[in-house]
SERO-4910 file (N, C-alpha, C, O; in steps of 0.05 Angstrom, whole numbers):
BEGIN
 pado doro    nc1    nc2    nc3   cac1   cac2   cac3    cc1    cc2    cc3    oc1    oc2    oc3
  Unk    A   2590   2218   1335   2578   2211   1360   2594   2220   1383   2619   2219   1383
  Unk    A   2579   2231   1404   2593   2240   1429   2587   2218   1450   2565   2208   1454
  Unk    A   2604   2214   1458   2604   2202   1491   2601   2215   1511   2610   2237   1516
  Unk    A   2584   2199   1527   2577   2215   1559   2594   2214   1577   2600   2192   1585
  Unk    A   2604   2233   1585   2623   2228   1610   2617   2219   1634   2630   2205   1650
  Unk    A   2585   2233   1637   2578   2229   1669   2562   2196   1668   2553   2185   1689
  Unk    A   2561   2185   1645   2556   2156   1648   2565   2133   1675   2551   2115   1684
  Unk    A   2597   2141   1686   2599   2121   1710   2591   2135   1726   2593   2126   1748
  Unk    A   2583   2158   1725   2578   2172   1750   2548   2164   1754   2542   2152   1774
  Unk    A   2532   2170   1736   2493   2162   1731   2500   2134   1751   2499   2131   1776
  Unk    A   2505   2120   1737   2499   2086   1744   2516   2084   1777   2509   2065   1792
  Unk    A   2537   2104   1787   2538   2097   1815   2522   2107   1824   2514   2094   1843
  Unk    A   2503   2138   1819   2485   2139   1837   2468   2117   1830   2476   2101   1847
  Unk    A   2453   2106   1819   2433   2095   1804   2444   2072   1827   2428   2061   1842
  Unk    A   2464   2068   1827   2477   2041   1848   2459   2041   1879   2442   2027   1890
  Unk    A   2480   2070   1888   2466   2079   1904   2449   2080   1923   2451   2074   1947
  Unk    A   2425   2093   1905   2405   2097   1907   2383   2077   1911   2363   2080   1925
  Unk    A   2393   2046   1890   2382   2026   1900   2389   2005   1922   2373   1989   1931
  Unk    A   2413   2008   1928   2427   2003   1951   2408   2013   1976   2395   1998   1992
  Unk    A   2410   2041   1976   2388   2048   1998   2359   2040   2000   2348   2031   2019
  Unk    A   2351   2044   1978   2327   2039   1979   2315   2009   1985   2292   2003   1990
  Unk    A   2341   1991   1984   2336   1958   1987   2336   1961   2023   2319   1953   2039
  Unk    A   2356   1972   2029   2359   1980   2058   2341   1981   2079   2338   1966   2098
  Unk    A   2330   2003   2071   2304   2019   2089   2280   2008   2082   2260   2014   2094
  Unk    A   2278   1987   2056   2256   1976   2061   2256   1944   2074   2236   1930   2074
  Unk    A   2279   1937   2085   2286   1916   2101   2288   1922   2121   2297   1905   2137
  Unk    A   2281   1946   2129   2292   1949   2155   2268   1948   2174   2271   1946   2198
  Unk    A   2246   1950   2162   2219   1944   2181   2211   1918   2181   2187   1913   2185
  Unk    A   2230   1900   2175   2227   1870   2179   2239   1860   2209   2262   1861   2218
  Unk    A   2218   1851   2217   2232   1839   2250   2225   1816   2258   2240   1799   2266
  Unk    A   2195   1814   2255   2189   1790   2257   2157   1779   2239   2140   1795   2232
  Unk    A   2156   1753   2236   2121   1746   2219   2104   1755   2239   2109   1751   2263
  Unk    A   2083   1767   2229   2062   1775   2238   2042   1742   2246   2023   1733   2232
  Unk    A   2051   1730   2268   2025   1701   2265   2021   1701   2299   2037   1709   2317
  Unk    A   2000   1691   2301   1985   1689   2312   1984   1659   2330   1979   1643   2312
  Unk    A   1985   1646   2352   1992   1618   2358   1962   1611   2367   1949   1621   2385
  Unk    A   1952   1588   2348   1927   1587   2346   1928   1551   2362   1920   1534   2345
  Unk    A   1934   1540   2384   1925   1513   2393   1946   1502   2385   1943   1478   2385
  Unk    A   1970   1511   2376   2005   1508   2373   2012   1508   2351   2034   1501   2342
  Unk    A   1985   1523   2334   1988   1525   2296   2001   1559   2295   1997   1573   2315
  Unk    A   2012   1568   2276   2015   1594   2279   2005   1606   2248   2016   1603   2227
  Unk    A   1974   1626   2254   1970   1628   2230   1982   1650   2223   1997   1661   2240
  Unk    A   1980   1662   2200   1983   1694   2197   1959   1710   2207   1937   1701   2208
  Unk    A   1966   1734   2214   1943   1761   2230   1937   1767   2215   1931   1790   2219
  Unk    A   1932   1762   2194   1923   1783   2168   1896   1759   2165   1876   1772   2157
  Unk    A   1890   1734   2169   1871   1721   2168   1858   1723   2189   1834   1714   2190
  Unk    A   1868   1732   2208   1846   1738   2231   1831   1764   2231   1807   1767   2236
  Unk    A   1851   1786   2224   1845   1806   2215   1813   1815   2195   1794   1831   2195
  Unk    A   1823   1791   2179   1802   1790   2152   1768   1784   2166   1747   1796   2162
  Unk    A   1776   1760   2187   1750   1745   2200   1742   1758   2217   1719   1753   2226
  Unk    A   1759   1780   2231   1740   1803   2249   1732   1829   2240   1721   1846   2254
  Unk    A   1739   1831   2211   1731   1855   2195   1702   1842   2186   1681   1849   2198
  Unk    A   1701   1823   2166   1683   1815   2162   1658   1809   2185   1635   1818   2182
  Unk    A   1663   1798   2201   1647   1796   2224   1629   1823   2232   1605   1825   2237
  Unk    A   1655   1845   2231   1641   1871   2240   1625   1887   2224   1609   1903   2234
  Unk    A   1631   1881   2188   1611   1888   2174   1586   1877   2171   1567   1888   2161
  Unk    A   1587   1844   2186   1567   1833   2184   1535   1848   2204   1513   1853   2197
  Unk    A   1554   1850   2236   1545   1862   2252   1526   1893   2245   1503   1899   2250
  Unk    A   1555   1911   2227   1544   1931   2222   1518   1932   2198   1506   1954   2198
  Unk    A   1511   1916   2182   1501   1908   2166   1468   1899   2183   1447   1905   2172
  Unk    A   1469   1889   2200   1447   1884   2211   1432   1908   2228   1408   1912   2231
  Unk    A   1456   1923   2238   1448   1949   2252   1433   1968   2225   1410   1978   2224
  Unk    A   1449   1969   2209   1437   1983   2186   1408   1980   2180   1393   1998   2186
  Unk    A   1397   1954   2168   1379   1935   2162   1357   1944   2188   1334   1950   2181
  Unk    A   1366   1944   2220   1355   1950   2234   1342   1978   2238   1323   1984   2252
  Unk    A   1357   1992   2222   1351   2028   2231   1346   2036   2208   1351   2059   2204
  Unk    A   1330   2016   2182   1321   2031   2153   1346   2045   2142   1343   2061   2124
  Unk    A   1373   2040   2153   1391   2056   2133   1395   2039   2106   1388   2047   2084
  Unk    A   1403   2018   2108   1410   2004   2075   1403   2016   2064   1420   2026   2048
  Unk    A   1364   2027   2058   1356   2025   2030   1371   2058   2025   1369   2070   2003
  Unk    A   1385   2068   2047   1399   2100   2038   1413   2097   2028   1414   2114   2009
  Unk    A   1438   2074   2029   1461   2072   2020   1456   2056   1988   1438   2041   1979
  Unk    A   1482   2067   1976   1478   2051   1950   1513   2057   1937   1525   2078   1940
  Unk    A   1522   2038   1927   1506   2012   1908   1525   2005   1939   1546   2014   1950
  Unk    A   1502   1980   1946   1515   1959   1969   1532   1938   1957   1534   1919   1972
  Unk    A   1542   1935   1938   1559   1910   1928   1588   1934   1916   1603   1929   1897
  Unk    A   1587   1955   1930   1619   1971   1943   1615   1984   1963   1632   1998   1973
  Unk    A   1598   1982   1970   1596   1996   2009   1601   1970   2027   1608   1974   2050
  Unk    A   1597   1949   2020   1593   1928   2046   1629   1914   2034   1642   1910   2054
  Unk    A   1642   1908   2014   1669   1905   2019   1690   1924   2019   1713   1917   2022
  Unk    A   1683   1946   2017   1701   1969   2031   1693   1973   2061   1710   1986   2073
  Unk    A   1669   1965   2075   1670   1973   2103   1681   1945   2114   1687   1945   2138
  Unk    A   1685   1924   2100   1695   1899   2110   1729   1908   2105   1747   1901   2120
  Unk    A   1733   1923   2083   1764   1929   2086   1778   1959   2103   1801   1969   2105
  Unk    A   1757   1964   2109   1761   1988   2130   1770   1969   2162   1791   1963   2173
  Unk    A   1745   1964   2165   1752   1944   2192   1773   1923   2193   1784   1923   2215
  Unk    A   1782   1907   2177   1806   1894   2168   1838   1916   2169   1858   1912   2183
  Unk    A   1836   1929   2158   1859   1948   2162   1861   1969   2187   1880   1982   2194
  Unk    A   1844   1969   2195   1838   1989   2227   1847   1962   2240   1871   1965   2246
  Unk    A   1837   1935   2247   1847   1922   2265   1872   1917   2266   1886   1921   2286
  Unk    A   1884   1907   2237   1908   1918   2223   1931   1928   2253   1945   1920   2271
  Unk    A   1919   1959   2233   1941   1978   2245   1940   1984   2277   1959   1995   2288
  Unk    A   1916   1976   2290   1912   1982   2312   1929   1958   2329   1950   1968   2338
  Unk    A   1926   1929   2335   1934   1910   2339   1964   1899   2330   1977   1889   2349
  Unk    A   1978   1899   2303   1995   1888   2296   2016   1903   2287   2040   1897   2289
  Unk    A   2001   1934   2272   2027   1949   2262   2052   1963   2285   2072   1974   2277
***
């Protein structure tokens, strides 16, 4: 059997490497994302959720209004991906 030489060397980068990587992903931590709701502080990601939803609701009726629905298909993955479109656009637009 041979032994590895570069064995302490692997595991300091391997050190490293996770060293950094713990780093830079802490480093976009500053503060909770909440929201001061009547002196409650919720998280933005629930408000987020209730004005995405809202807006697919909206858009949903516009649809319904202009004969598009029966174009679109299958509506049970078009209507919670446009609810998670609007949810992550408010997202990034507002909080990120």
């Amino acid at each position: 059997m041979r032994h590895n030489d570069n064995t302490p060397r692997t595991l300091r980068w391997f050190a490293i490497m996770a060293s950094t990587a713990a780093i830079l992903t802490a480093a976009g931590c500053s503060r909770a994302p909440t929201i001061n709701v009547l002196g409650s502080f919720f998280p933005a990601w629930i408000l987020c959720g209730v004005i995405g939803i809202a807006l697919t609701v909206i858009v949903r009726l516009l649809f319904i209004r202009w004969n598009f629905e029966k174009e679109i298909s299958p509506l049970l993955v078009v209507y919670p991906c446009l609810a998670a479109f609007f949810t992550f656009t408010i997202w990034l637009l507002f909080f990120s």
